[in-house]
N, C-alpha and C positions, 0 to 999 in steps of 0.2 A: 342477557343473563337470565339465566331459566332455573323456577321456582320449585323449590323441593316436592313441591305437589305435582310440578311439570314432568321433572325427576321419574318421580314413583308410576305417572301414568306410561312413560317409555317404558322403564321398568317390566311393567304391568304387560305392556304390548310385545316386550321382546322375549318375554316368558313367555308368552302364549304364543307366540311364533315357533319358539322353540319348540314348545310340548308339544306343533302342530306337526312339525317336520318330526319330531319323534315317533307321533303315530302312523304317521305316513312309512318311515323305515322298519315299524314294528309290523304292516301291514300283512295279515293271508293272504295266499293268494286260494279265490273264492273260484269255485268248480262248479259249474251251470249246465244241467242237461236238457237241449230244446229235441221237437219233433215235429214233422211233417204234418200237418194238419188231415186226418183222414178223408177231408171233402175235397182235398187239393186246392182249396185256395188258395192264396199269394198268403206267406208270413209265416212263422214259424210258433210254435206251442211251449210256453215250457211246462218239463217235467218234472224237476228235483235238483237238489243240491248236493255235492259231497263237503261236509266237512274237513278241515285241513287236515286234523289228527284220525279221519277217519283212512286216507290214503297210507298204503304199506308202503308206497314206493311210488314216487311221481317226477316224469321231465317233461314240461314242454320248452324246445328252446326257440330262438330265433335267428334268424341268419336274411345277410343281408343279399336279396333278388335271389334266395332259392328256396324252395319247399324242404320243412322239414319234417317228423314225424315225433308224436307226442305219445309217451304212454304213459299211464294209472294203472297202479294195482289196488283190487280192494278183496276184500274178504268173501267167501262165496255167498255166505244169506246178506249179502249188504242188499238193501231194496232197488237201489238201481243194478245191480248184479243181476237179481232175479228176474226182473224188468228187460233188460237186455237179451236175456236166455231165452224170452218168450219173444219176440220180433221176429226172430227166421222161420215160425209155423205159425203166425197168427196174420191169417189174411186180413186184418180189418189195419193194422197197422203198417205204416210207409217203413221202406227198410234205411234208409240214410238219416242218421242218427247224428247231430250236431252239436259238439261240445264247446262251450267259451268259459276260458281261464282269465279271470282278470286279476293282473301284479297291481301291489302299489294305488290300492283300491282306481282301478281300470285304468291310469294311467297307460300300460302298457297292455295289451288284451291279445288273447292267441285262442283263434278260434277251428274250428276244421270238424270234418266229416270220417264218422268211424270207417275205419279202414278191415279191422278182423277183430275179433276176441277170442279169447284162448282160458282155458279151463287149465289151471296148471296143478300139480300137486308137490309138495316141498314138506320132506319131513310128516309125512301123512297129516299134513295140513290142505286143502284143497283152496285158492281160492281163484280170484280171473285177472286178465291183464287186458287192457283194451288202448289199442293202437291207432293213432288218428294223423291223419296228413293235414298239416294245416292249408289253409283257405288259396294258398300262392296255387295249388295245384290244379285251380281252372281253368288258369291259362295255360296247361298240358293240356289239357283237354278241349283246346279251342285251335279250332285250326284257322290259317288264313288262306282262304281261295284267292286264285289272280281276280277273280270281281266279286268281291262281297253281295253284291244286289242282283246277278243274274244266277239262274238256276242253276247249281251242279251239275246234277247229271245232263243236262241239254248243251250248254254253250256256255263256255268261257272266255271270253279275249278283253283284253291282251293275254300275252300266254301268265305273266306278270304282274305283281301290285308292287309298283315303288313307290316311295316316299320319301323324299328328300327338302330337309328343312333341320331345325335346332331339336336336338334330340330327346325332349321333352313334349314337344308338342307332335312330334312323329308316332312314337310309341303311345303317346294316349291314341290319339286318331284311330293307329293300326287296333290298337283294344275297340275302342266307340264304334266302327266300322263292323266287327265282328260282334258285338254284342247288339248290334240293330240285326245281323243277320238270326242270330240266334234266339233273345229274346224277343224280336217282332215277329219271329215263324213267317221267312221270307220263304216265298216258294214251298213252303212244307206243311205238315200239316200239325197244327198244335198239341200239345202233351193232352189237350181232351178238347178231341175236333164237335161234340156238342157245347159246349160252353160258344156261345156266341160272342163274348166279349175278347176272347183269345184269339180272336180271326182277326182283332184290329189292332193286336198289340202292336204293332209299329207306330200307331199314331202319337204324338208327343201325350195325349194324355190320358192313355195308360201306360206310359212307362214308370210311376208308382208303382206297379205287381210285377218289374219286375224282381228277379231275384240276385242279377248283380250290377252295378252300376260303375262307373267311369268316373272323375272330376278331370273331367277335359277340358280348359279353357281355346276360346280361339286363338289364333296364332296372336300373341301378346309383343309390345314392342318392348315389353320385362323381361323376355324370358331370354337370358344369358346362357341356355346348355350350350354345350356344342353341336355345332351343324353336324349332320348324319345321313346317311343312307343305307333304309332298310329295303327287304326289297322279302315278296314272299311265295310262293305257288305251292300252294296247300302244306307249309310246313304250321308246328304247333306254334304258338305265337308265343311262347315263354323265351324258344331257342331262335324267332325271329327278333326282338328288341333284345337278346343279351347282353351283343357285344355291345349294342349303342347305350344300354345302361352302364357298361363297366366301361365304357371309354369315356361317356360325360361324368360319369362316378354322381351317377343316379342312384336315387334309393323309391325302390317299388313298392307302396307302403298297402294295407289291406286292415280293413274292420268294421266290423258287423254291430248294424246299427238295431238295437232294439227298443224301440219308437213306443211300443206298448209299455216301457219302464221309464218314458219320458223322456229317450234321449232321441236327438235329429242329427242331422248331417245337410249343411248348406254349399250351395258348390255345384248340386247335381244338375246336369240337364233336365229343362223340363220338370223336374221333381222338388217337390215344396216339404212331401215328409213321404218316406220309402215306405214300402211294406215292413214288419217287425222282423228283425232280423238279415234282412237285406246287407248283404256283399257291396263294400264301398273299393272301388281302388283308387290310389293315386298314387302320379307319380311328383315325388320333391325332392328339388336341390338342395342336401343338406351340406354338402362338403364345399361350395362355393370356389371352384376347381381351377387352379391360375386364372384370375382374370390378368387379358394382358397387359392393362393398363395401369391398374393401382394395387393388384395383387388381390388379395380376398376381404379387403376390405369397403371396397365401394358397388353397387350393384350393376349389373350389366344391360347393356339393349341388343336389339335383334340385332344389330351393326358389329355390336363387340362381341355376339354370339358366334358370327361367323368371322371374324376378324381372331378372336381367341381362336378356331379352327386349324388356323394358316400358322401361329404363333406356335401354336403346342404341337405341329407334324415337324415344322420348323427348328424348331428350339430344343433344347433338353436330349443333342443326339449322342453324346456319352451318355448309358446308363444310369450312373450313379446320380442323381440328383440329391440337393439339397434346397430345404425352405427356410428362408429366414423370417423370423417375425421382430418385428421391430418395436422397443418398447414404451412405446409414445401411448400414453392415457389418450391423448385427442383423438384418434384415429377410432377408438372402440364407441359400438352404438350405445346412444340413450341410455335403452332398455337397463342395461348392465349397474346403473346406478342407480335405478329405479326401486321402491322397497316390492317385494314379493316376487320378482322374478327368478325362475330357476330354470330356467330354457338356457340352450348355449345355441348363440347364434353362428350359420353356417361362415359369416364374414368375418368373424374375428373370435373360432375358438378359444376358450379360457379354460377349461377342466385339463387339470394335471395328476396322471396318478405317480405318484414318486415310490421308488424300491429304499428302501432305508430301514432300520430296525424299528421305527416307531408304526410304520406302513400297517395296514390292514391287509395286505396283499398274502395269500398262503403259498400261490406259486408265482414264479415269473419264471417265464426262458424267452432268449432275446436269441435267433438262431441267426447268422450269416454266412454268407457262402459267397464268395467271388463267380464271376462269368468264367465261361470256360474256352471254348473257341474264337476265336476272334473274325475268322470265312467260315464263309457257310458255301457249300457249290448243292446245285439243284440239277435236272436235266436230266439228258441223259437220249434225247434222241427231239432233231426239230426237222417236222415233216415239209417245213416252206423250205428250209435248204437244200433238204433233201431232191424235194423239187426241181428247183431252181438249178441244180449241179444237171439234174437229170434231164434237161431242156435244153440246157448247154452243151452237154455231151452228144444229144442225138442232134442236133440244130449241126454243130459243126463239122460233127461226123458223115452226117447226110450231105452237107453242102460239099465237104471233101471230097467224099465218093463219088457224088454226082459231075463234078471236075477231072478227080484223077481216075479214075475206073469207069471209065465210058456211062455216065449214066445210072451207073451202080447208086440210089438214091437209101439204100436200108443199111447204109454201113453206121451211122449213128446208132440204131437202134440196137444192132445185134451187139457192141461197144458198151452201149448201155447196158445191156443185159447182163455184160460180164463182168462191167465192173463196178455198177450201181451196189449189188449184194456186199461189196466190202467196203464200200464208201457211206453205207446208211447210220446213220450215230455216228460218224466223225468229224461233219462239220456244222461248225457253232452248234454243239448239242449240250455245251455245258453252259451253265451261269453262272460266274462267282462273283460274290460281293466282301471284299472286304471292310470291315469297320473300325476306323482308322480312331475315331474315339473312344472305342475298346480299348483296342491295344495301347495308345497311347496312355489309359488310366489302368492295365497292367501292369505295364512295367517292360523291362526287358526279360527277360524270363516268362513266357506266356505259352499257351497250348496255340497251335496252328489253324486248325481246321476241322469241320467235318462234313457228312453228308447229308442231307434231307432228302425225305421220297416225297412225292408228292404231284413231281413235275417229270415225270418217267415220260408222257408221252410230248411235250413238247417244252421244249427250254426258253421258244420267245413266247411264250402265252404270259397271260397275267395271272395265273394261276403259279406258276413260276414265282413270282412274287411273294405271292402269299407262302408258297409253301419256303421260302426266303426266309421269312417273318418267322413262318414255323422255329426252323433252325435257331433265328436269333433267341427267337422266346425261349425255347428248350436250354440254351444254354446259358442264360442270364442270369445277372446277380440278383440272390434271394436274402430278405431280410422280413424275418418276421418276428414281432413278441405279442407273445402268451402271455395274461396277466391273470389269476385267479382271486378275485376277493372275494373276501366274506361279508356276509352281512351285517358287520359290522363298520363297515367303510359310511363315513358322511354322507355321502351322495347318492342320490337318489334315482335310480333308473327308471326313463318315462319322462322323469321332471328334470333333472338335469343330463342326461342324452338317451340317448336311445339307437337302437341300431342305424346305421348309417351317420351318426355324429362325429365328427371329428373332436378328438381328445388327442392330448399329449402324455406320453410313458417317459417316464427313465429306468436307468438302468443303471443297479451297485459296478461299478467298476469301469464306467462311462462318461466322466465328469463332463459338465458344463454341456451335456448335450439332452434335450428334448426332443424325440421324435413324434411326429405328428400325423396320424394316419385313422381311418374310418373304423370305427366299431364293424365288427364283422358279425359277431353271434355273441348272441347274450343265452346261455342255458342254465334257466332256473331248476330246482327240483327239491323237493324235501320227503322228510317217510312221516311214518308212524309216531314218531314220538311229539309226544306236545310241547315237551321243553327243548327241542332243537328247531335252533334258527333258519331262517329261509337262509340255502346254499343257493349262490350264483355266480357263474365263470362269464368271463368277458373274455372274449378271442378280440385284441386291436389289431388292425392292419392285417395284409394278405402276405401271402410267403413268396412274393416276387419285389424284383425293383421296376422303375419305372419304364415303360416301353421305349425304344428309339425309336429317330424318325424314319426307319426302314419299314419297324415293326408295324405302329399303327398307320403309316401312311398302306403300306400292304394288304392289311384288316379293311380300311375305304376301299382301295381296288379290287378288292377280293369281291366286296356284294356289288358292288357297281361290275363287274364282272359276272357274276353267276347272275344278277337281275339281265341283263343284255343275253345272256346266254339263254337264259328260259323265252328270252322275246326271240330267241332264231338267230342273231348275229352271233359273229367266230370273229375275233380281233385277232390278231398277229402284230405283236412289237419289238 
């Protein structure tokens, strides 16, 4: 039995709980401008501040494993304006200019490098807009060589980098691999070949100056992604780990650490505290993605990484899936009962946005579309048959001749000659695959067939495959919802999820059903005025349905193909 003094002290702590998460929802979001240091050392300067009611018009959003682009408007005498206007003629000044937006006091932080500014004039008003690419856009500009540590321009081999393992520790690697090449200035010559300390960047410890970092663990007997195969020969490394992010439904995550305002980042190779400002990547498992065993509730090992592999090429080959979640208290972690937590863990999603008239929500659209072809045919000419007829044809043409025409040993060949040209593409030049769990979740009444290019020049290649895949994927069932709320909504983005989180929507006129699918982009943005609220869109889930086993088993063969391909082998199957 608990004493009215007990009473008032909960009281006491649950109001203050309250007012905390209020100011948190009431939160600016605060506008930071840093600069290159003019001596080039390692770390960034800052400049200034934009007030919130001083911005005319502002978006940075987020999106999940792509670059996106952020703009601000301010006024033309704003001090950072005029500030800006001077950087493209004033030699003493570095010209990449780095902006960090932090939501939800930094919960959520969106950082990137000015991309252009523009002087605009509206209503004989004059003032500037500045457009910024956030931070994902390094890894466009990082390529992967088939050998990271030997010279470019001299010698390359294999012709090839593959990598093959659980698809989290692949994709950091292929990153850590190329940030030794580039921050250690292997073979090259450093951004200031007198500075003597830049000729040792490779060694573990100066890797503190550099400017962007990894949290790569070793290969863990925790990590539960799914098994991958990336494979690269000087492609950008954003479009080399894509697929393997969106097939283990990875999320790429990025933020910039400024050390001189007190904050760290632990995790780093080698690195105990970064330069200020310093680029963190990582990559984490927010969606906890069928495990095959106990579904998204229990954590996985390197066993059940590649075991769930086999499970999900296997399983799920009608389209339509569905998840069921089961409503057992016992099954949800700890954490969730715990006081102050507002995290949603990746094993047992709880955040529900509900459509209803008491909702916060301003928009919602729930789009669906059914599959459409059920075959796909690819081909369309295969050079081994072609062969193969044509070896046949002079082999026993020749041996005839040379039996029944005294000798006559060229009667294959001239045979061949005439009738190879209209036998080329007619046999086994095509592929068809029909998908029988399709059609059978159409209906009877269904669309037939169509065609995919892809595979014009040979129909047994593995390439064939994928361009297979193609077709299914093109014509698959799409199901996405839009959800718009306001800033009025209870929940907290950053503190209760954040892009790549798994959350559940419904939908007015869809009873009893929950969908459950990964935050995709979150786009904040607010103007000029001081009494409107921060506005923020949530895009849930992607506008496709789930892959079949044709699809992504094709996506595997397709890089294990084009990696074999760059090493010099030609398979035919």
């Amino acid at each position: 039995m608990r004493t009215l003094e007990e009473i008032a002290n909960i009281n006491t702590s649950v109001e203050g709980w309250r007012q905390e998460l209020t100011g948190l929802r009431k939160a600016k979001p605060m506008v930071t401008f840093y600069r290159n240091k003019a001596d080039g050392s390692p770390g960034l300067e800052y400049y200034g501040r934009v007030d919130y009611k001083d911005a005319i018009q502002a978006s940075f959003p987020f999106k999940k494993n792509i670059s996106t682009q952020g703009v601000i408007q301010l006024r033309f005498d704003h001090y950072i304006s005029e500030w800006l206007r001077t950087v493209p003629n004033d030699p003493n000044q570095c010209k990449n200019i780095i902006i960090r937006v932090d939501f939800f006091r930094g919960k959520m932080r969106w950082t990137g490098l000015l991309h252009h500014w523009s002087i605009k004039m509206r209503d004989r008003v004059h003032f500037m807009e500045f457009t910024f690419n956030d931070d994902l856009q390094y890894l466009q500009f990082l390529l992967g060589p088939p050998n990271p540590v030997l010279p470019i321009p001299i010698f390359q081999f294999p012709r090839v980098l593959p990598l093959i393992g659980p698809a989290k520790w692949c994709c950091s690697t292929m990153i850590l691999l190329n940030l030794i090449r580039q921050e250690g200035n292997l073979w090259q010559l450093p951004d200031d070949p007198f500075d003597l300390a830049q000729w040792f960047s490779v060694l573990p410890t100066e890797w503190r100056n550099w400017q962007v970092h990894i949290k790569a663990n070793p290969l863990p007997f925790d990590d539960s992604s799914l098994w991958t195969i990336i494979a690269t020969r000087m492609n950008p490394i954003d479009s080399v780990i894509a697929d393997a992010l969106e097939d283990a439904q990875l999320t790429l995550r990025y933020r910039r650490v400024f050390t001189d305002e007190g904050e760290n980042e632990t995790g780093i190779l080698f690195v105990d505290r970064p330069a200020n400002g310093a680029l963190v990547f990582e990559i984490t498992d927010d969606s906890a993605y069928h495990d095959s065993l106990n579904g998204t509730f229990l954590g996985g090992t390197i066993v059940q990484g590649f075991f769930r592999s086999v499970i999900q090429y296997l399983g799920g080959f009608i389209e339509d899936t569905a998840v069921s979640v089961l409503d057992n208290e016992s099954l949800y972690p700890d954490e969730y009962y715990g006081p102050g937590f507002l995290n949603t863990l990746p094993v047992a999603p709880w955040l529900v946005f509900r459509d209803s008239t008491y909702s916060p929500m301003q928009t919602s659209e729930l789009t669906w579309s059914p599959a459409t072809a059920r075959s796909v045919i690819v081909g369309g000419d295969n050079p081994a048959a072609d062969a193969t007829v044509k070896v046949l044809i002079e082999t026993i043409g020749n041996i005839a001749g040379y039996f029944l025409l005294g000798g006559f040993s060229s009667l294959g060949s001239i045979i061949s000659s005439i009738v190879m040209p209209f036998l080329v593409g007619t046999i086994f030049a095509w592929l068809e695959w029909k998908n029988v769990g399709r059609a059978r979740n159409l209906g009877w009444a269904h669309l037939w067939e169509l065609y995919q290019q892809g595979a014009e020049n040979n129909s047994w290649s593995l390439s064939a495959i994928a361009a297979m895949r193609g077709g299914f994927l093109a014509s698959r069932s799409e199901t996405s919802h839009t959800v718009s709320l306001n800033s009025d909504h209870w929940s907290l983005p950053g503190w209760h999820y954040q892009v790549g989180t798994r959350v559940g929507t419904t939908c007015r006129g869809i009873p009893n059903f929950v969908r459950v699918a990964q935050v995709e982009e979150f786009i904040p943005s607010w103007g000029g005025d001081d009494d409107k609220a921060l506005d923020f869109q949530v895009k849930i889930g992607q506008s496709k349905a789930s892959m079949s086993t044709g699809e992504r088993l094709a996506r595997v063969v397709k890089r294990a193909k084009d990696a074999l391909s760059n090493l010099g082998c030609s398979f035919v199957v």
